[in-house]
Phi, psi and omega in degrees: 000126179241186220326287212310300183296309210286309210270349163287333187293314164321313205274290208277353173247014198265310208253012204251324182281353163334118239262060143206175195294309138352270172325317162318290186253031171285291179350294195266045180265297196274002181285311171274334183269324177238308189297296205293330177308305168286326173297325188271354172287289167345279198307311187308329173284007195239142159280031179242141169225113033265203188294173158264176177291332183228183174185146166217098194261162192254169175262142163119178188212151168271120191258104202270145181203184151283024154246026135299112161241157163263131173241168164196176192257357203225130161284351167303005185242003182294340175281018155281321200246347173279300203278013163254354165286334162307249215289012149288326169307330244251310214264295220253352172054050186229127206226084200240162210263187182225124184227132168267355113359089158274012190286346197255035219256127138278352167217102169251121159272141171214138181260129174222181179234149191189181185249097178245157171286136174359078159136001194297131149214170161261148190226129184218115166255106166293153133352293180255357191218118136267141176221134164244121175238152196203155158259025208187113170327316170311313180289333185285333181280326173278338159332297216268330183281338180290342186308346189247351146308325162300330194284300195311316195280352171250172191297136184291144195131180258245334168236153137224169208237111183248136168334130183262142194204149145234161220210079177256144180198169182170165208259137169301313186226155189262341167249128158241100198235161191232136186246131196251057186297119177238011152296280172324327176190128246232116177232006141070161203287348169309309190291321187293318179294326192284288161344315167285329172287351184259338169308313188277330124004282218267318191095011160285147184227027196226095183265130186236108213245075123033032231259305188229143177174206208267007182264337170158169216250126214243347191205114202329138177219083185307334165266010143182101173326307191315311198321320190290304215250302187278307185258048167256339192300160175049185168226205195278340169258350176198130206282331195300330207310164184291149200260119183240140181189174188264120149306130175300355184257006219247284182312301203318294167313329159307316174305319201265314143335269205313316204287337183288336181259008209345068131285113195257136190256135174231125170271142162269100181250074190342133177190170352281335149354163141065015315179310213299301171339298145006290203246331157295347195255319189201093187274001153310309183270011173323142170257008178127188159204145147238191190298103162111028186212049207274147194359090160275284221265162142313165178239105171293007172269340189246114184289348192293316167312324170259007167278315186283344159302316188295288182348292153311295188328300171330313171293301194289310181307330173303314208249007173225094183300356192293343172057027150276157132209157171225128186314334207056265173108354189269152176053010184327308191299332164324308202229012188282357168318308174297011162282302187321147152085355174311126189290309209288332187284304205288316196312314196306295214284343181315284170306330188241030181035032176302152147252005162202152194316308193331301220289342150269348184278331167301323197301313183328289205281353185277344199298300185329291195282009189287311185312336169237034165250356155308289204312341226018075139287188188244097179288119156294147187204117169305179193292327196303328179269020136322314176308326201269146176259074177277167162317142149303301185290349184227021164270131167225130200242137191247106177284080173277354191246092159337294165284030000077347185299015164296321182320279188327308178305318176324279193304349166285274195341281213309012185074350183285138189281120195275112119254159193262115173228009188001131149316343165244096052238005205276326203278156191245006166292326160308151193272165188266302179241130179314356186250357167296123185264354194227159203088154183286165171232127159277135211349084183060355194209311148358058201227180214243105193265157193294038183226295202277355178258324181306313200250044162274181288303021208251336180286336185238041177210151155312149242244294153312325165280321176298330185261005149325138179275006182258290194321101189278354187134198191222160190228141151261176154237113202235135196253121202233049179278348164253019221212070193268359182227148164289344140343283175269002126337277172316306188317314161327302199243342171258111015237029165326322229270287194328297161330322174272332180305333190286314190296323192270010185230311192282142170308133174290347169282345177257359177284152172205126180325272197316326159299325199291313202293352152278328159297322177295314210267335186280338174246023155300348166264025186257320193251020140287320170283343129304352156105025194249114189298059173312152167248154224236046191328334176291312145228081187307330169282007157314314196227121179256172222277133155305073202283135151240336190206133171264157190254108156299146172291127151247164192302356168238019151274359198243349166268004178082007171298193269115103136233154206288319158319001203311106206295150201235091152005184147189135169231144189272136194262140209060316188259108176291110180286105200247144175239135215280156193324308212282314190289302199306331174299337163264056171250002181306165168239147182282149167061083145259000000 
């Protein structure tokens, strides 16, 4: 439905809704007979997700063959017009040309200028012509992947025939972003490009990279080889495994993949928190341990830490043009106990008069990020360092605790630019279907469905906070203390992955279930051609769940308690893994 039909509808529920009774339940008579008909009708002719804002269809059909060029008006777009000739060879085996010659163009990119938001473009398929117009490449690139979602929905072969349309769209929110935890378990760059391709597919544009924390350290730091080489050893399930981690010349290519995809990749290097891998490679800048929290932390007592912190940074800033990093900043209170009584620590709080552990674990992170807003970066933060008195203008605060909305209000007063990423509906760690066995729950029942991540946010956030100008958008996160394959990855994450694109793109007056989930279904056979190991909403025993680790329950989840550290058993399903004193101690789970 575009603009005109929401304001006749609007117009017609203004008079319908006049204060007698009648009208009332005229209304909603007509509500059936005419709006829901017609919105599912509307939505149902276009085959894209997420919706697009408008559709419109034309008479006539574009017949794409290999006597098809792409042409443009601009040369700044040929790595636009080189990658959609990549992947119609790649999806349609149809091998059609690129010419920067627009008089010869059968597909015209055109830059024009005008005033739209990031990502915004038109798309018009003619009989003899598609033209995609944008003020911006990013809008010609999204142009182009729905032009290729239309082609993926009709039958492969030496032509194809497209419905003549028009197409105006732009994005709802400008960060859509996906979080990749690869510390617990590691799935390496092959997994990471296929992943991206499906973002870019969906039109997310935020890969949020997971790197470091206590299971291991994922990415190669040439001025200190250990992080890497040593506290790359093991996962969340097995402390012996062979030491797995990203070469720098490994990111580059990925950064530069994601970037072709305008995807921008932001890395995450955990402190003062999360630690442990870390303090395992250079057990100097360890801050200690206590039970079941052996060197969690950085030691914010040793000025020596924050020269070897800086250090890194420098390097993960070298190697991410995004001029993000996030810091993390969570869960500190796990393991800041190992502080106490420290000599170089009591000395810290003496001089800066501290009177609680908090009040150095703030100094600690305003110190870090001051180092990388030197860089001029952007510090990234979970909610918890909200709490902390960062730049407002280089702060971006990640809302995870659902239960928790003080954050979120806290980070708005503070002026920090939000994304909302909660755990009820976001972690994609959580199970899908209530029949599901492996995986998290909220307090026993609670879990996170391809329904309730579609009609995110708009159903759980107050009206005011959602229309902030602080808000930048939503993230999924998905956390792989349960999660050891690519296998039970895909399963996770397909097709949830649609459901958040639609909720991060699409107008909340134009979503519509019953569309989406007939557009999810016509393109489930996408991600059969892709090898990808789906959970099935339709028929969940197409694929039955993908188990890598079964989950004991503890007692006071099986009594319907919650606690968010609660520690999680993990048995390798068929195979039993036993892990050594050092790794089973480090079963805590992260963002609980």
């Amino acid at each position: 439905m575009n603009s005109n039909d929401l304001n006749l509808f609007a117009r017609t529920k203004r008079f319908l809704l006049a204060p007698n009774s009648y009208n009332s339940g005229l209304f909603v008579k007509l509500a059936f007979i005419f709006f829901l008909p017609f919105q599912f009708a509307s939505a149902q002719t276009v085959n894209i997700i997420p919706l697009p804002k408008s559709f419109v269809k034309l008479n006539g059909y574009f017949q794409l063959n290999s006597n098809t060029i792409i042409g443009m008006s601009d040369s700044s777009m040929l790595p636009q017009a080189n990658y959609l000739q990549t992947e119609l060879k790649k999806a349609d085996r149809i091998l059609i040309a690129v010419d920067p010659d627009e008089q010869k163009a059968q597909i015209d990119l055109k830059l024009l200028e005008k005033q739209d938001v990031n990502g915004a473009y038109d798309l018009k398929i003619e009989a003899n012509k598609i033209t995609i117009t944008a003020s911006g490449n990013e809008g010609i690139f999204y142009g182009m992947v729905s032009l290729m979602q239309l082609i993926r929905m009709q039958p492969s072969g030496n032509s194809v025939n497209l419905q003549a349309c028009e197409i105006a769209d732009a994005p709802r929110f400008q960060w859509r972003g996906f979080m990749l935890d690869e510390s617990r378990h590691f799935f390496g760059k092959e997994k990471v490009e296929q992943l991206l391709n499906w973002m870019a597919f969906y039109k997310l544009n935020k890969f949020h990279w997971h790197l470091t924390d206590d299971d291991g350290w994922r990415l190669e730091i040439k001025k200190y080889p250990r992080l890497a080489q040593i506290g790359g050893i093991g996962n969340h399930t097995d402390s012996l495994a062979p030491a797995k981690y990203y070469t720098q010349d490994d990111i580059k290519e990925i950064v530069a993949y994601a970037q072709d995809r305008f995807i921008t990749v932001i890395p995450e290097i955990d402190m003062p928190g999360h630690a442990t891998a870390a303090n395992k490679a250079y057990p100097e800048f360890s801050g200690g341990s206590i039970r079941n929290y052996e060197n969690y932390t950085f030691d914010p007592g040793n000025e020596k830490t924050y020269g070897y912190l800086t250090d890194i940074l420098k390097e993960v800033n070298g190697l991410f043009p995004s001029h993000m990093i996030h810091l993390g900043g969570d869960e500190v209170a796990l393991g800041n106990q190992a502080w106490a009584g420290r000599p170089g620590i009591t000395d810290m709080m003496a001089k800066n008069k501290f009177t609680a552990l908090d009040d150095l674990e703030h100094y600690f992170f305003n110190r870090m990020a001051d180092s990388v807003m030197k860089m001029n970066d952007n510090v990234l933060c979970w909610d918890e360092a909200a709490s902390t008195n960062l730049n407002p203008a280089k702060t971006i605060v990640f809302w995870w605790r659902q239960n928790f909305p003080s954050q979120l209000e806290l980070s708005l007063q503070k002026r920090y630019d939000v994304v909302l990423c909660p755990r009820l509906p976001l972690y994609f760690d959580f199970i899908q279907d209530q029949n599901n066995v492996s995986g998290r729950r909220w307090n026993g029942s609670y879990f996170n469905s391809l329904s309730n991540i579609y009609n995110f946010p708009d159903r759980q956030l107050p009206s005011a906070e959602l229309n902030s100008s602080l808000i930048l958008g939503i993230q999924a996160n998905i956390w792989t203390e349960t999660i050891g394959s690519a296998k039970r990855l895909d399963f996770m994450t397909y097709p949830r992955i649609a459901a958040l694109a639609e909720s991060a793109w699409t107008d909340q007056a134009l979503k519509n279930e019953p569309s989406f989930n007939e557009r999810l279904k016509a393109e489930l056979p996408l991600y059969d051609k892709d090898g990808i190991y789906y959970y099935n909403p339709f028929a969940p025993a197409v694929h039955p769940e993908a188990i890598d680790f079964m989950r004991r329950i503890p007692k006071h989840e099986k009594k319907g308690k919650h606690h968010k550290h609660a520690h999680q058993q993990l048995s390798r399903h068929a195979n039993i893994i036993h892990t050594s004193k050092d790794g089973s101690k480090r079963h805590h789970t992260k963002k609980r």
